[in-house]
C-alpha positions in Angstrom: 62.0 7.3 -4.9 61.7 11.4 -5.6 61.4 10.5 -9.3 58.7 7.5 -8.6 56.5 10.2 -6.4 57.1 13.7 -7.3 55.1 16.1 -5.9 53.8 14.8 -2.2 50.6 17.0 -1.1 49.7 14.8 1.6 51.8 12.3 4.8 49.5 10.9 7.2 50.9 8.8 9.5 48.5 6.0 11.8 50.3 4.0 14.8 49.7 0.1 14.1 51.4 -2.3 16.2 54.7 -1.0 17.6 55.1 1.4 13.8 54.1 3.6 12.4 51.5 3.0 8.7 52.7 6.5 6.4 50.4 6.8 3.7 51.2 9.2 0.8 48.5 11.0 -1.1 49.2 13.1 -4.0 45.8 14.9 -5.4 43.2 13.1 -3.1 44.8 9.2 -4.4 47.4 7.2 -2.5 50.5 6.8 -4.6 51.7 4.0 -2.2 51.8 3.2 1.8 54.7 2.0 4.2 55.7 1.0 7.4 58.5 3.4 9.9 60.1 1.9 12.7 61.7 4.7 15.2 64.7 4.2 17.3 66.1 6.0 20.2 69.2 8.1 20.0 70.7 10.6 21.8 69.9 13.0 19.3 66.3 11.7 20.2 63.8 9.7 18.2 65.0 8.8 14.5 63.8 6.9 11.7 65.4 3.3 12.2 63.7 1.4 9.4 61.4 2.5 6.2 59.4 0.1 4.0 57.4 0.2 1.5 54.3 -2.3 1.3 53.7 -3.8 -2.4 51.1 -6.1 -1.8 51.7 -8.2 0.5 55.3 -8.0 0.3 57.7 -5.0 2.1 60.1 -3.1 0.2 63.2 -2.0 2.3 64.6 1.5 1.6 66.8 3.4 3.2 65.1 5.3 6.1 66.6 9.0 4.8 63.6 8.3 2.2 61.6 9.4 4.9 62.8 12.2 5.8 63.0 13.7 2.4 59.6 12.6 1.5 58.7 14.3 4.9 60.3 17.7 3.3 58.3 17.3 0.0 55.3 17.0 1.7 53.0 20.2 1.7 51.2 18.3 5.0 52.1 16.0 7.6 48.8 14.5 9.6 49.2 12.2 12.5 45.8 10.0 13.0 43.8 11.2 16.4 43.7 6.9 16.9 47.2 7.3 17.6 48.2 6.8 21.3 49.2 10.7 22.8 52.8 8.8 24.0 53.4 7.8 20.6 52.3 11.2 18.8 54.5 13.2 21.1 57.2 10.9 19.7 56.9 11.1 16.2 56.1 14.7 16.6 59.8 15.0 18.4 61.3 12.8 15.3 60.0 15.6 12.8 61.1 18.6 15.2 64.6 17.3 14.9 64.2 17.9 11.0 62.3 21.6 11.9 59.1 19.8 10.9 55.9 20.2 12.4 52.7 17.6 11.9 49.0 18.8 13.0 46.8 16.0 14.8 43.5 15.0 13.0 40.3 13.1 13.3 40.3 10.6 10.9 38.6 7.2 10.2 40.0 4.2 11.7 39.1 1.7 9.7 40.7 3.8 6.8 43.5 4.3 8.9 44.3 0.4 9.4 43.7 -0.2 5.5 46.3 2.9 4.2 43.3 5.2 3.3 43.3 9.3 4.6 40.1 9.9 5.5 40.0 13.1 7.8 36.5 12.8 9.4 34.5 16.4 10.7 31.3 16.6 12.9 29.4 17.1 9.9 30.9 13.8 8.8 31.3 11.3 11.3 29.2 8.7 12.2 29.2 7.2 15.4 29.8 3.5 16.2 30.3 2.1 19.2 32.9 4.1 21.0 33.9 5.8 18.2 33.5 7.8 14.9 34.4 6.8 11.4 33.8 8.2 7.5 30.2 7.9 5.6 31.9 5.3 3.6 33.0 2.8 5.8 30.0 3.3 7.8 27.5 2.4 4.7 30.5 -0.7 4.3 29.5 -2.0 8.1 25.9 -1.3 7.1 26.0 -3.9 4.4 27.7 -6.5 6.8 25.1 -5.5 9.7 22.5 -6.6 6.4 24.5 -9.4 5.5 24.5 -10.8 9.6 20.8 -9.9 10.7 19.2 -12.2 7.7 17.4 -9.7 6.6 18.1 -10.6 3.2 19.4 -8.8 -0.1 17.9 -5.2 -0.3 16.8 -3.9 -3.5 18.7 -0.1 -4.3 15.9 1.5 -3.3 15.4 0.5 0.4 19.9 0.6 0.4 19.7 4.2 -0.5 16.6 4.9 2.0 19.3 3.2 5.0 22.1 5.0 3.5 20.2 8.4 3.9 19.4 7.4 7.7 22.3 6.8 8.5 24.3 10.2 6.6 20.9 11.7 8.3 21.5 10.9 11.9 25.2 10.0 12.0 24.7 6.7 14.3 25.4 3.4 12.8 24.0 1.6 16.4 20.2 3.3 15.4 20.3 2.0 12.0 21.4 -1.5 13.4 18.5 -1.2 15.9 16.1 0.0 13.2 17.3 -3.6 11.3 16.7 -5.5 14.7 12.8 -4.2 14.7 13.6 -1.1 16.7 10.3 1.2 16.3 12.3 4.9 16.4 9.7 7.0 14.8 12.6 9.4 13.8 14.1 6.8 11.8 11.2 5.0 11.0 9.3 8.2 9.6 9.0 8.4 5.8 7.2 11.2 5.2 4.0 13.1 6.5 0.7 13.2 4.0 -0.4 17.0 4.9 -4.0 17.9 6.1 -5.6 19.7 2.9 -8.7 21.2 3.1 -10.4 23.2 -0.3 -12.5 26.1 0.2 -15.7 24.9 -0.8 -19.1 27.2 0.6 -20.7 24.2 2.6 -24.5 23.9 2.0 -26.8 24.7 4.9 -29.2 21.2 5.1 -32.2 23.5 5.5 -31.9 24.8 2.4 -32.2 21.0 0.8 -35.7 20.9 -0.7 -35.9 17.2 0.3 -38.6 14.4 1.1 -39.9 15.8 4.4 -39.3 12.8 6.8 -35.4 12.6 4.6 -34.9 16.5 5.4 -35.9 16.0 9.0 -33.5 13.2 9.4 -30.5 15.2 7.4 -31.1 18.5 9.7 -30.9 16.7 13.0 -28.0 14.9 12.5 -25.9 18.1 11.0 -26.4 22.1 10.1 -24.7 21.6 6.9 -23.2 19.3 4.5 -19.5 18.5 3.9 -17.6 20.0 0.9 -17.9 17.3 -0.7 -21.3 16.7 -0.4 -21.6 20.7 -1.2 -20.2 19.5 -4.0 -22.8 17.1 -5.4 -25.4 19.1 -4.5 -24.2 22.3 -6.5 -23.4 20.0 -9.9 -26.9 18.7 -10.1 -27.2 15.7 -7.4 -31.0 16.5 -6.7 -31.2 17.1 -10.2 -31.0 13.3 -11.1 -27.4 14.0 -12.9 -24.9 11.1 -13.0 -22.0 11.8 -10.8 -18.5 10.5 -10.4 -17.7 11.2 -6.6 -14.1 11.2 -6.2 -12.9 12.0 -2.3 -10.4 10.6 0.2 -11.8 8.0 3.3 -13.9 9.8 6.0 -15.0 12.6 3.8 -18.7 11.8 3.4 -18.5 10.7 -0.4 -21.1 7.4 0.7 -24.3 9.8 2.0 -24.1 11.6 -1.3 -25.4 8.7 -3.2 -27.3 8.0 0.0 -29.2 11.0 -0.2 -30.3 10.8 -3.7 -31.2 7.5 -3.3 -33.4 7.6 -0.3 -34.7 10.8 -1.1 -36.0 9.3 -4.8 -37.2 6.3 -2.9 -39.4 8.1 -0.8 -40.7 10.2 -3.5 -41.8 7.5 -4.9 -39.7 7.8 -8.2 -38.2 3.6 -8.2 -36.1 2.1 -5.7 -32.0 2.8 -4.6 -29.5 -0.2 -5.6 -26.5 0.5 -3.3 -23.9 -2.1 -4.8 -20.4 -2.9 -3.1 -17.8 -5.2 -4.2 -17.9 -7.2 -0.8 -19.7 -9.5 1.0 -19.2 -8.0 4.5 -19.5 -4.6 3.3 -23.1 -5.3 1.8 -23.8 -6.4 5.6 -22.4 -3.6 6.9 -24.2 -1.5 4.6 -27.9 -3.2 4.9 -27.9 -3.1 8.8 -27.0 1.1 8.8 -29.5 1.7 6.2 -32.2 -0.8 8.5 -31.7 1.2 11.1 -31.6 4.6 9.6 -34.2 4.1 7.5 -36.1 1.1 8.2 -38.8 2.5 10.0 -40.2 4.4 6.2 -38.4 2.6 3.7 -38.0 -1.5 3.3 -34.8 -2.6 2.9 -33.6 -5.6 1.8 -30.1 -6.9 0.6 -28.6 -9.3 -2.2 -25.2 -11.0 -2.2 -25.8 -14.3 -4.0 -28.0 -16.4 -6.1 -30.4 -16.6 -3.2 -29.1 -14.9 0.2 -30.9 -15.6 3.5 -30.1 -13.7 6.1 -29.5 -14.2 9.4 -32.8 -13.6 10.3 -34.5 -15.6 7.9 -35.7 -13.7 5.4 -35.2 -14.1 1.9 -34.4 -11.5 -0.6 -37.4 -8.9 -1.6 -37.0 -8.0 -5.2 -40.1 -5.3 -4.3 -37.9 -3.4 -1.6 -37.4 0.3 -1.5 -33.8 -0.5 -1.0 -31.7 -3.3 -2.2 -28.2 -3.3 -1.2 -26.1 -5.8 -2.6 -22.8 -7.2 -4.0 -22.1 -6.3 -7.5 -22.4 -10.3 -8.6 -25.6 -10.6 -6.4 -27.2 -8.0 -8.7 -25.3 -9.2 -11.8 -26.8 -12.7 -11.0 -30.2 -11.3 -10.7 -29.8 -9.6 -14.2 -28.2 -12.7 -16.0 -31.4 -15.0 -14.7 -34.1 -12.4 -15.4 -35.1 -11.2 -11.7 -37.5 -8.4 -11.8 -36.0 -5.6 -10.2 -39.0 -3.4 -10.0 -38.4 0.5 -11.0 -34.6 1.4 -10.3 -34.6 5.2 -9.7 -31.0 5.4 -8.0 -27.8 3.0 -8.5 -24.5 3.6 -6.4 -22.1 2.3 -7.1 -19.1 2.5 -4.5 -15.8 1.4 -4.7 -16.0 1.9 -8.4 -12.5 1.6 -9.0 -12.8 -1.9 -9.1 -13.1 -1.9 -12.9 -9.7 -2.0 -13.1 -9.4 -5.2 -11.4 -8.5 -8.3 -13.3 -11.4 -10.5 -12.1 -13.7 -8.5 -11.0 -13.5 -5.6 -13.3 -15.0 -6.7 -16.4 -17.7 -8.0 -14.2 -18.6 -4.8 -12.8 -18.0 -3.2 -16.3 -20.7 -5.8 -17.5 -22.8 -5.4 -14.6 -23.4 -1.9 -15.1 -24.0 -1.7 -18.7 -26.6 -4.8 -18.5 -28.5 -2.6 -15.6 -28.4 0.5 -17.7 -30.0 -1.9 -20.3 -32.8 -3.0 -17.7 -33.4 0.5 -17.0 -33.6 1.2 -21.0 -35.9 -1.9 -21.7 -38.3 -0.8 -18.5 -38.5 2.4 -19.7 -40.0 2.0 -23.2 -42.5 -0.5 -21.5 -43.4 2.0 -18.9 -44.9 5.9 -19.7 -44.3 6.5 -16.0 -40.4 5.6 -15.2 -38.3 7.8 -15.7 -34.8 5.8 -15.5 -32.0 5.5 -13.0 -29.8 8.6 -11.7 -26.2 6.7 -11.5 -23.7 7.7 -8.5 -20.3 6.3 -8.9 -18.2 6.7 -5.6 -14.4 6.1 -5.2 -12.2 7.4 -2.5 -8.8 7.1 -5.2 -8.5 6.8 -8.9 -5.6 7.9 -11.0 -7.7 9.4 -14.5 -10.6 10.8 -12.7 -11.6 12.9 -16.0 -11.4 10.3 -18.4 -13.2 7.8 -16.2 -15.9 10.2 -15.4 -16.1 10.7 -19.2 -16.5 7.2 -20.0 -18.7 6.6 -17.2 -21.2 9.7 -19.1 -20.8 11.2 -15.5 -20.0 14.7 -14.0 -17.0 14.9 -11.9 -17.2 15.8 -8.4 -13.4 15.7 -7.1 -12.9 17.0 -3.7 -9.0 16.4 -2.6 -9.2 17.2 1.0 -7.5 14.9 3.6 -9.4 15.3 7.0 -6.4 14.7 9.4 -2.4 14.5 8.6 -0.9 11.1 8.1 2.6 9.7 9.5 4.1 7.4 7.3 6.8 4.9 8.5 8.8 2.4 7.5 11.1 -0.8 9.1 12.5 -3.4 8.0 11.7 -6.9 9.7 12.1 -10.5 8.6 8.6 -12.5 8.5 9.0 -14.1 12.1 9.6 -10.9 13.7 6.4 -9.0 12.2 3.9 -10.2 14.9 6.2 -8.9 18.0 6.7 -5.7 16.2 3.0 -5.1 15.6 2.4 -6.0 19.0 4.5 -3.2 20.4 2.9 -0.8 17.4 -0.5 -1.5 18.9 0.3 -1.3 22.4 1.9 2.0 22.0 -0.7 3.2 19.9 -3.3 1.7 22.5 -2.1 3.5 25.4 -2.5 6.8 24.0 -5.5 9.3 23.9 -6.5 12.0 21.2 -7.2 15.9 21.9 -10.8 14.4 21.5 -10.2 11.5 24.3 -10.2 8.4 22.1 -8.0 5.5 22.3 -5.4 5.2 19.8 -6.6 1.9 17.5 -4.7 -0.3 15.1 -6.5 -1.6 12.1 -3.3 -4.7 10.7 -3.2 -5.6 7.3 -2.3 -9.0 6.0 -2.5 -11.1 2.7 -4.5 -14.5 4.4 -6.7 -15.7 6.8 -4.2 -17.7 8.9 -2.1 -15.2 9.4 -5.4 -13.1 10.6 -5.5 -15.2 13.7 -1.6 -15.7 13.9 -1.3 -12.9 14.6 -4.3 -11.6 17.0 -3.1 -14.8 19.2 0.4 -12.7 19.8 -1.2 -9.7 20.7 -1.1 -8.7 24.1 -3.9 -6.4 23.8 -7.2 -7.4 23.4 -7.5 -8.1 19.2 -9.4 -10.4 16.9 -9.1 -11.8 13.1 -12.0 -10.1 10.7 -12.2 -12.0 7.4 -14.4 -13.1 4.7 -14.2 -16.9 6.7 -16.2 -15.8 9.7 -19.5 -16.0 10.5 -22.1 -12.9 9.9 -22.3 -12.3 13.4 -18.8 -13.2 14.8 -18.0 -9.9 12.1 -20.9 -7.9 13.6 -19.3 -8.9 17.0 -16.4 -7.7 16.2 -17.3 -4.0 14.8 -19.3 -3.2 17.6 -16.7 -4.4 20.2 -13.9 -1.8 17.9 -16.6 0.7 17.6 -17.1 0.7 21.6 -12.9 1.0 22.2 -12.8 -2.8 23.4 -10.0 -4.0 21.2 -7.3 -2.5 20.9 -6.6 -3.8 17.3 -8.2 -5.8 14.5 -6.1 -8.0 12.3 -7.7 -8.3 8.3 -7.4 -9.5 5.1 -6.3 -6.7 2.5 -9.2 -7.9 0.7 -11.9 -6.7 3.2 -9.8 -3.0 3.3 -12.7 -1.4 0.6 -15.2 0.4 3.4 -14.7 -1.6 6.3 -15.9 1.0 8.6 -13.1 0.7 12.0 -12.5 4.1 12.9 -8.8 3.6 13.4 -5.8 6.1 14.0 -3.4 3.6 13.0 -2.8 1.2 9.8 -0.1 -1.2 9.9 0.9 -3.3 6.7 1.8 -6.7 8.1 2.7 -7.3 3.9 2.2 -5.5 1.0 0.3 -8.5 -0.6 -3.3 -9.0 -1.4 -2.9 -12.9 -1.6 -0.1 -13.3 -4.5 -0.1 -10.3 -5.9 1.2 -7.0 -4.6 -0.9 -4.1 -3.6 -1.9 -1.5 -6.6 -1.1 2.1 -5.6 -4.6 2.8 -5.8 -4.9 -0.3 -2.9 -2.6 1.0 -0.9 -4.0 4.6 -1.0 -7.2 3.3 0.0 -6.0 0.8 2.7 -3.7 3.6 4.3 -6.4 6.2 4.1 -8.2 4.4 7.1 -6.0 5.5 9.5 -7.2 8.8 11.1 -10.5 10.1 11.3 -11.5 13.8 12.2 -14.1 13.3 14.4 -11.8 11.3 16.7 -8.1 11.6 16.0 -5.7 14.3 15.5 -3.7 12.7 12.9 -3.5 8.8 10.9 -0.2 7.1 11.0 0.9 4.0 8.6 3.6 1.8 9.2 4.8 -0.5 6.4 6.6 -3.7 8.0 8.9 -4.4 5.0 10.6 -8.1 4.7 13.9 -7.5 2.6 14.0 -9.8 -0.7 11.0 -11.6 0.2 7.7 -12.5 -2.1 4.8 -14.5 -0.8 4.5 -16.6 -3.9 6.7 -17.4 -7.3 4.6 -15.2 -9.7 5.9 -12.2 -7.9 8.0 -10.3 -9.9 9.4 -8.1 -7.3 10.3 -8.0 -3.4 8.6 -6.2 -0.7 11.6 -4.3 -0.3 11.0 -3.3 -4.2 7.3 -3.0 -3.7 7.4 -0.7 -0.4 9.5 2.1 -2.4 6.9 1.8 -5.1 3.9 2.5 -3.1 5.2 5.4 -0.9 6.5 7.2 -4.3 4.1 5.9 -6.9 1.2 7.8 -8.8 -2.1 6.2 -8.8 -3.0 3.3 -11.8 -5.8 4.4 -14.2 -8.8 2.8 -14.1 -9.1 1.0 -17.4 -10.7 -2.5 -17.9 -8.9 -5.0 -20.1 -10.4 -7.8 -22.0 -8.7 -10.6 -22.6 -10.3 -13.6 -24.9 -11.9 -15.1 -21.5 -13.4 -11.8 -20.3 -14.9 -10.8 -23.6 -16.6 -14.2 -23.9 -18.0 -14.2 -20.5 -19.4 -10.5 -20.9 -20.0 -11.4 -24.4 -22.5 -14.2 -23.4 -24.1 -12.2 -20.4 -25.0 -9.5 -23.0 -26.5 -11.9 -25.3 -28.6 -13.8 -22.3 -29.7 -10.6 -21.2 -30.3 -8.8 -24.2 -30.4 -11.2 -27.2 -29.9 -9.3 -30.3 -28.8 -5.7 -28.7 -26.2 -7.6 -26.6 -23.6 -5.6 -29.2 -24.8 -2.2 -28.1 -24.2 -3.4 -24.1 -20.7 -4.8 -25.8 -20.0 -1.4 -27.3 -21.1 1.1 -24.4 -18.8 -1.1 -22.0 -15.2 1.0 -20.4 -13.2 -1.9 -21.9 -12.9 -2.3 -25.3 -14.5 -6.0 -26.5 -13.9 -7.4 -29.5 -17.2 -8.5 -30.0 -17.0 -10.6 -33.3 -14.7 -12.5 -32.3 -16.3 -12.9 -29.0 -19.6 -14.5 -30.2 -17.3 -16.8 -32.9 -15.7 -18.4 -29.7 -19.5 -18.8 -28.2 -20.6 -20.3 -31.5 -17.4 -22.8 -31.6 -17.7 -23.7 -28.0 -21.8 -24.0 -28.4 -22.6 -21.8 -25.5 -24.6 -19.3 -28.0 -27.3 -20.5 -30.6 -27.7 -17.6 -32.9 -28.1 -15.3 -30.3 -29.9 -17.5 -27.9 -27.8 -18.8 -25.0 -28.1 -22.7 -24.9 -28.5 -24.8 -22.0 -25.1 -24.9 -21.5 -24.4 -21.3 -21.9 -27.4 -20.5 -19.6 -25.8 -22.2 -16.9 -21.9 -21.3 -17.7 -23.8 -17.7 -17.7 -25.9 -18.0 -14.7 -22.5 -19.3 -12.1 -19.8 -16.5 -13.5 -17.9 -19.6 -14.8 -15.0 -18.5 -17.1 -14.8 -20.4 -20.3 -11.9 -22.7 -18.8 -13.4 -23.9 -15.8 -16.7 -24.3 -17.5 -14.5 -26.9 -20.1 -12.4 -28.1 -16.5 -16.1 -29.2 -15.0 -17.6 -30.7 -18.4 -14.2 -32.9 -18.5 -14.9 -33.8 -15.1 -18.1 -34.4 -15.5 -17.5 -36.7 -18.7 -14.7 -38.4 -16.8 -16.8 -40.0 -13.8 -15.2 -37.2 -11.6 -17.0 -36.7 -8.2 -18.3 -33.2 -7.4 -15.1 -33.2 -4.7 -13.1 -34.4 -7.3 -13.7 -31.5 -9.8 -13.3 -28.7 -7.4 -10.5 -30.2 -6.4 -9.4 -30.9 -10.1 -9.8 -27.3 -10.7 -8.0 -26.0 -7.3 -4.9 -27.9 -8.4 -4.8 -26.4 -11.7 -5.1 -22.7 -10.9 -2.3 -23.2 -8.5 0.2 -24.2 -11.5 -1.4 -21.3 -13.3 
């Protein structure tokens, strides 16, 4: 045997049974393990029986093997697992061959499977009522992953369990966090510091504004916000374009405001204030009502034809139209007269990136800019539109604002710090989870003596009211599928600290305005697709607001190897990681064949001839030849004349294929339910 093992640097020895496991290690590997068996002699204890373990077979040699591999040995260690009555006797066995053994800490799971692992306090992790080595502990991790149904993790949320657990030493936390357990040490990701720029804020008395606008201005505040500093230095008042790029809660929306109004009032053309959403046009019509309604008419358009609540119908002659970017685009494409424009915002510009809606808005703004143009050369008097684009996040600000002929007003301050947590949850446990989230966040007050509030984030109306139902805490669902009022309800109850939470669709996060300290991702879907970066930035950045909390914190509920649909490419595991670490998309729009051709024919209804100039001024790049060849071949275009058929594929935002989906129909004998139906079932094989 002294020829098979030569040089012996390490013997540990581990009490299994009624013997003794010897493991011998030469430079950090095992070179083979065996079993001792001690017997009593008057001498006192001495190696009875010695064998070596190949497989799952034993070896007998001759028990003065032992001893002499005992002499070779530069160390003897005796495992700390090992009973004290049976470490004092196979310490007496080596002191009757003048050798000595130290005791040490070591892993016990090692131990039992012929592995020294000497554990230290800086390497231990605690399990149960005991300590074992990094690497079994990530080993009982995986089968604590395996047993909870969690699912298969992706590397990236292993290694962020892995690092919890090296982090705090304590398997049982880690197996809590995996059982919905809401430690914020363990939960916490990172924290998104406070900035704040030194910008020299602009007094509001110094603002050579509209008199009844500067009276309104100086009573609600002394001076602007940097950001609003901002604008106002680079030319705001000056009619310049701007691109106004600035986190939630920073004021961004009342620099467009103030040009607007001011204009307005002035007498120079009207304000458009154009959101991508529905609810946020609402939102947006009643504050400008009531802040300016008493100088200024304001009306708003969402639709072919909205009707408010109230009963009145849209006012193409108001001083102030807000409306949705397709309620505008429609009034374009069907040749509304929009008066004298002198002011267009544009919020949530970052929508141009968007598959659907982006080349919209991309068309949208360079048809207005056309309006403008045309109403111009008719009129000596008008003077054209100032255009304010506002987003709170967009990955190539410069380039944008470039494209966008704009000047760049970037202000990077973040009013309040943000927590950012994640856990791990399967889908069924997600509402109880939230419901402690909110209640904990409920019950606590801010320096400023507000309630803590919960705005949750989920991918579908269903689950909206799922989930408020499990709430202990007064909450309600807010989507695009309720009323006008039962929305206006809702904000005002938020707004007055009467709910605790509100549950949403990710597709109403865009300037929803709940002033909430906390944001918690229910998924990380929009629908069936996963969240951008740049939709996740702004969704997070509603939690925390200065004027009411002392910091925002986010909590992503992450569901292990799950997707919500079988386009998804990734898991929410996958797609957590991604968001937390990723840089924000560009905002580029693409044109496929579909999107050119829609845009394509917009142009040419609203501008006939010149429709390749709108083409060419547009972010995306449109490949206008081939463009009007597909109108020609599908006989939407006439020369460049739409034709009945393109008027109306124009005037309904129909993409080429569900315009061809609804003449089939049509042609078939299809029902109107039929068709729409038709037409449902084929984007869901899409």
């Amino acid at each position: 045997m002294s020829k098979q093992v030569g040089r012996v640097d390490t013997l540990f020895v581990h009490e299994t049974n009624d013997d003794f496991l010897v493991v011998v290690q030469r430079d950090g590997e095992r070179v083979f393990r065996a079993v001792l068996e001690l017997k009593e002699t008057s001498a006192g204890p001495r190696p009875a029986k010695f064998r070596v373990k190949r497989g799952s077979s034993d070896e007998p040699r001759d028990p003065s093997q032992f001893v002499e591999l005992a002499r070779r040995a530069e160390r003897i260690r005796i495992s700390q697992q090992t009973s004290k009555s049976r470490r004092d006797e196979f310490r007496e066995m080596l002191e009757g061959y003048q050798l000595e053994a130290l005791v040490v800490r070591t892993c016990r799971f090692c131990a039992s499977n012929g592995r020294y692992s000497p554990i230290t306090e800086e390497t231990a992790i605690k399990t149960d009522n005991e300590y074992i080595c990094p690497d079994c502990a990530k080993r009982e991790l995986e089968r604590e992953l395996d047993f909870s149904g969690t699912g298969a993790m992706t590397q990236a949320a292993q290694e962020r369990l892995e690092a919890l657990l090296l982090e705090t030493q304590d398997l049982g936390r880690i197996s809590n966090l995996l059982k919905g357990g809401l430690d914020p040490d363990l939960t916490k990701f990172d924290t998104v510091s406070a900035t704040t720029d030194d910008v020299e804020l602009v007094s509001t008395s110094t603002l050579d504004l509209h008199p009844k606008l500067q009276s309104m201005v100086e009573g609600r505040f002394d001076t602007l916000l940097p950001v609003q500093s901002l604008s106002v230095d680079n030319g705001l008042f000056d009619g310049r374009d701007q691109l106004v790029v600035s986190a939630t809660a920073t004021g961004k929306t009342l620099v467009g405001e103030l040009a607007g109004v001011n204009r307005a009032l002035e007498g120079k053309g009207k304000m458009l204030f154009l959101v991508p959403l529905v609810a946020l046009a609402n939102q947006k019509h009643e504050d400008f009502e009531e802040r300016y309604g008493d100088d200024l008419n304001v009306t708003i358009r969402v639709g072919a034809s909205r009707i408010n609540d109230d009963g009145n119908r849209f006012d193409p002659n108001a001083d102030v139209i807000v409306g949705t970017y397709e309620g505008i685009d429609h009034a374009l494409r069907t040749g509304k007269d929009l008066g004298d424009i002198a002011t267009v915002v544009i919020d949530e510009v970052h929508t141009l990136k968007e598959d659907e809606r982006g080349h919209r808005l991309d068309g949208m703004i360079s048809r207005l800019k056309h309006y403008c143009e045309e109403r111009q050369e008719r009129r000596s008097n008008y003077g054209g539109a100032q255009y304010v684009y506002l987003s709170a996040t967009v990955g190539n600000p410069e380039t944008l604002a470039q494209k966008l002929r704009a000047t760049l007003i970037e202000f990077e301050e973040r009013p309040v710090p943000i927590e950012r947590h994640v856990t791990f949850a399967d889908g069924r446990e997600k509402p109880d989870i939230i419901n402690k989230l909110v209640r904990r966040e409920f019950d606590t007050k801010s320096s400023k003596g507000y309630r803590g509030q919960t705005i949750v984030f989920t991918n579908s109306r269903r689950r909206c009211h799922e989930i408020s139902r499990k709430l202990e805490y007064d909450a309600a669902p807010y989507h695009a599928g309720l009323d006008y009022r039962r929305r206006k309800q809702v904000e005002r109850q938020f707004g007055n600290q009467d709910l605790a939470a509100v549950v949403t669709t990710a597709a109403l996060a865009a300037g929803v305005d709940f002033p909430a300290s906390q944001v918690v991702f229910d998924t990380l879907a929009m629908g069936i697709e996963w969240l951008s970066v740049q939709e996740f930035e702004q969704m997070l950045g509603r939690a925390g607001r200065p004027d009411y909390h002392d910091q925002g914190t986010v909590y992503l509920l992450v569901e292990p190897d799950a997707s919500y649909h079988n386009s998804m490419e990734m898991t929410e595991d996958e797609v957590a990681f991604k968001l937390l670490k990723g840089e924000m998309e560009d905002v580029v729009t693409v044109y496929d064949e579909s999107a050119a051709a829609e845009e394509t024919l917009a142009n040419i209804t609203v501008a006939g001839k010149k429709a390749k100039r709108l083409n060419d001024r547009m972010l995306g790049d449109v490949p206008t030849k081939h463009a009007v060849g597909k109108l020609l071949e599908w006989k939407f275009i006439d020369g460049f004349e739409p034709t009945p058929l393109g008027r109306a594929v124009c005037r309904h935002f129909l993409a080429p294929r569900d315009a061809f989906r609804i003449l089939d129909g049509i042609r078939g004998g299809l029902s109107p339910y039929d068709v729409v139906a038709e037409m449902e079932l084929a984007d869901e094989e899409l």
